[in-house]
C-alpha positions in Angstrom: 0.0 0.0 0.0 1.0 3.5 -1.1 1.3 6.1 1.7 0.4 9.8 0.3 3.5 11.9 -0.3 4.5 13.8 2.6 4.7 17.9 2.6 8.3 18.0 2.4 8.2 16.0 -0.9 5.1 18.3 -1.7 7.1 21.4 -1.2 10.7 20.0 -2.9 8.5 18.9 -6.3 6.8 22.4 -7.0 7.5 25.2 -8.4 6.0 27.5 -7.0 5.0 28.3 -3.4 2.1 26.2 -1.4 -0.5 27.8 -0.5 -3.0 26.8 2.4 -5.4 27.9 5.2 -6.4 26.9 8.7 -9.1 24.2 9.5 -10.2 25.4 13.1 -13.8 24.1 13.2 -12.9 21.1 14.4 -15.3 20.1 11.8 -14.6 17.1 9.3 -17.7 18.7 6.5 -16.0 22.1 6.5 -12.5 20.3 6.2 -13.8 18.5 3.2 -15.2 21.7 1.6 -11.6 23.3 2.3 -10.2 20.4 0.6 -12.2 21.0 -2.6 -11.1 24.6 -3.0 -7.2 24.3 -4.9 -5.9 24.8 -1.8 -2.3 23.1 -1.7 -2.5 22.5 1.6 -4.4 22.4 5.0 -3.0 22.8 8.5 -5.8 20.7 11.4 -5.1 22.7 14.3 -4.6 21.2 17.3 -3.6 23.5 19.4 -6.0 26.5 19.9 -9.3 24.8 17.9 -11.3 22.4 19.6 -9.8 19.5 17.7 -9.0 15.9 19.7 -7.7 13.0 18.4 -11.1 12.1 16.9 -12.1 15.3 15.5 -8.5 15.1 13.6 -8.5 11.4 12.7 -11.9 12.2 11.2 -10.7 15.7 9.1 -8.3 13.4 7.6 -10.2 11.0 6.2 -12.5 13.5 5.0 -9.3 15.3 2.9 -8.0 12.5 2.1 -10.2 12.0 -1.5 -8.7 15.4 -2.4 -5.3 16.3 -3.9 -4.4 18.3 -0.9 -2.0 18.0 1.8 -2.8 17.8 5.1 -0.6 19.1 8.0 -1.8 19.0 11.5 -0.3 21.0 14.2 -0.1 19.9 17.7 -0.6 21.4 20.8 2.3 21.3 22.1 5.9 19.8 22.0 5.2 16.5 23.6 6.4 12.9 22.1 3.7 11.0 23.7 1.3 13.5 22.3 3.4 13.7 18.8 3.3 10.1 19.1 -0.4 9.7 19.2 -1.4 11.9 16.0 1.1 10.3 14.1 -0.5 6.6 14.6 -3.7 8.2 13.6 -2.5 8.8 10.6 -1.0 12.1 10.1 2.0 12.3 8.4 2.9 16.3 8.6 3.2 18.1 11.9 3.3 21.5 12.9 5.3 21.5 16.7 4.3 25.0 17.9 6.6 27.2 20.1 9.9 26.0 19.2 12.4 28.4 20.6 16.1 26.5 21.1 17.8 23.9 19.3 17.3 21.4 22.0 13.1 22.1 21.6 13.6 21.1 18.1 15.8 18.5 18.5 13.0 16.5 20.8 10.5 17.4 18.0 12.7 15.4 15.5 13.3 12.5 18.4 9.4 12.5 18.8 8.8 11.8 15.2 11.3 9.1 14.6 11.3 5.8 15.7 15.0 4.3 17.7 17.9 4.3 17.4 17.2 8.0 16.0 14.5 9.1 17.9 12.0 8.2 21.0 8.5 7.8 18.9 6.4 4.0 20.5 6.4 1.6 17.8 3.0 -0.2 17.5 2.7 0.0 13.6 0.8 -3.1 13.3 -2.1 -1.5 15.7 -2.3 1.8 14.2 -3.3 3.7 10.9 0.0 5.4 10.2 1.3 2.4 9.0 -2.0 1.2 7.7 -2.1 -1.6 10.3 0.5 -3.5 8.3 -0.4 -2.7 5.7 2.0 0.0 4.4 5.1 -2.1 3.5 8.6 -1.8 5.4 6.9 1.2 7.4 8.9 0.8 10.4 12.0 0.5 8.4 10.9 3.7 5.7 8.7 5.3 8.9 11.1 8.7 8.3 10.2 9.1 4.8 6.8 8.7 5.5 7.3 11.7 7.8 7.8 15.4 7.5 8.0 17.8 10.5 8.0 21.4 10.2 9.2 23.7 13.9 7.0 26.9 14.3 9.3 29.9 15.4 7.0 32.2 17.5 9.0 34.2 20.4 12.4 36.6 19.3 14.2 33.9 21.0 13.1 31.5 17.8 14.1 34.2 15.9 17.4 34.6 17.0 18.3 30.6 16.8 16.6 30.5 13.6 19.6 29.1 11.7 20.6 26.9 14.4 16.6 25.2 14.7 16.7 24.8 10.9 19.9 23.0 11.2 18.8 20.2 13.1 18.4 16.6 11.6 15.0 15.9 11.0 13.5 19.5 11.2 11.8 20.2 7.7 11.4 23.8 7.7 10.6 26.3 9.8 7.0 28.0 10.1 6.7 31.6 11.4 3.7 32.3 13.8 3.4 36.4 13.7 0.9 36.6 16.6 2.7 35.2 19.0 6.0 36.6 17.6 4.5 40.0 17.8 3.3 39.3 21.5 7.0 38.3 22.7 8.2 41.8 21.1 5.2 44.1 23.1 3.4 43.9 20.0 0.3 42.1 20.9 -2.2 42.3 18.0 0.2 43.7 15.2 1.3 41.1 13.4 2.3 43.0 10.5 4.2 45.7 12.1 7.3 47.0 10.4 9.6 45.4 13.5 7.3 42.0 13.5 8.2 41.8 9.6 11.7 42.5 9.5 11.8 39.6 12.2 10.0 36.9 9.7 12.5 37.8 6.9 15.4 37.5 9.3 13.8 33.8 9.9 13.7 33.3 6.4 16.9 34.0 5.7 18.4 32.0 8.5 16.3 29.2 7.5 17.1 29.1 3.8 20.4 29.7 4.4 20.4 26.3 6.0 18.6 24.9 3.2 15.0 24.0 4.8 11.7 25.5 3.6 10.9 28.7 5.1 7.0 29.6 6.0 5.1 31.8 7.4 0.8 32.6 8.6 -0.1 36.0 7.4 -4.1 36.3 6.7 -3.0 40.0 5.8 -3.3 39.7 2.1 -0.7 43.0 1.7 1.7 40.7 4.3 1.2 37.4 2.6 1.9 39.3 -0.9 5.2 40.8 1.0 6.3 37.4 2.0 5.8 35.6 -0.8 7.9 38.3 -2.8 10.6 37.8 -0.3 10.2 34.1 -0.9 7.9 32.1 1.3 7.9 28.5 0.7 4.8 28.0 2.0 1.8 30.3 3.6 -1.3 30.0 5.0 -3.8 32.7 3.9 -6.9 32.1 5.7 -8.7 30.2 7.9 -12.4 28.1 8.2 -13.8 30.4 11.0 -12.4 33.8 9.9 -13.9 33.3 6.1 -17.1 32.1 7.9 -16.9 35.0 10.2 -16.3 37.6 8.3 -18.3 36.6 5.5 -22.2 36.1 7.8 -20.8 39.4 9.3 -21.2 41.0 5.4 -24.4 39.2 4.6 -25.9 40.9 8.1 -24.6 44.4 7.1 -25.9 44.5 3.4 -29.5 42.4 4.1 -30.1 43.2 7.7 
């Protein structure tokens, strides 16, 4: 059995960069209809939607018809947690928070199985491997796997280079908000200091090689960063489209 490619072969085999939005309904319907839209890719938040293990099995198979790749980002930078949502299935991780090369360096343990890493094996019992299905899993599990650290505090920032470096770490993901909030910023994201921060992380991280990417629903920011070479964005999100858009219909009709 064929596993689906992972987002780091997704992101080495365009040309162009990947674009994507957040799922935070928790809702496998609205993940489906998210799936259908060209997006290249969907990130199944874990760690501020109300999403459990079920709720993000289920958005899974609900995306999994569509040519979209599916990331899900976890709640936090845990290997029993990590290993969990990778036996349901997912392949591409998010670990937010990830400030210091050891925090990345027990992301990559957490996704790998020994001698080069920490993740349980139970392969035959679980969906990642397709409940033995999936041939030589345990032996190919890494390829199987792609990981991706999300740089939020000035801390991140300034270890950029050093995170990106670490075996197993697949690119680096930028989270404004919470970058903004570590520099007394909180709620502006695309102030001038918060952006010359991201392209600092993009440099650092490309310098090393990985894939650089960043969250900017702003469309002028997202425009900036792509110009300045994102690998891969998220644009949107589920609730905010939803929100914004029933907050139109009321103020034209109401």
């Amino acid at each position: 059995m064929q596993l689906p490619m992972t987002f780091r072969e997704a992101i080495a085999t365009s040309e162009r960069p990947l674009i994507g939005m957040w799922c935070g309904s928790a809702s496998p319907l609205v993940a489906e209809i998210c799936a259908g839209s060209g997006m290249d890719w969907l990130l199944i938040d874990g760690e501020h939607a109300p999403n459990d293990l079920s709720t993000i099995m289920a958005q899974l198979h609900a995306v999994a018809a569509y040519p979209v790749t599916p990331v899900v980002r976890v709640p936090v930078n845990d290997a029993a947690i990590i290993k969990q949502v990778l036996d349901l299935g997912a392949q591409n991780l998010v670990v937010p928070m990830v400030s210091t090369v050891e925090e990345a360096q027990a992301a990559a343990a957490a996704v790998r199985y020994p001698p080069g890493g920490v993740r349980g094996v139970a392969a035959a019992l679980a969906r990642s491997g397709r409940w033995g299905r999936a041939e030589n899993y345990l032996a190919d599990a890494d390829t199987h796997v792609s990981l991706m650290v999300q740089v939020e505090t000035m801390a991140g920032v300034e270890a950029a280079a050093q995170i990106a470096a670490v075996d197993g770490v697949d690119g680096v993901y930028v989270g404004p908000s919470d970058l903004a909030a570590s520099m007394g910023l909180l709620g502006q994201q695309t102030h001038p200091d918060v952006t010359a921060a991201v392209l600092a992380t993009f440099d650092a991280v490309r310098g090393q090689g990985k894939a650089a990417g960043v969250n900017a629903f702003d469309p002028t920011a997202a425009r900036r960063y792509l110009d300045a070479g994102a690998t891969f964005i998220t644009v949107g999100a589920d609730v905010t489209l939803l929100a914004r858009g029933s907050e139109d219909l009321a103020t034209r009709f109401r």
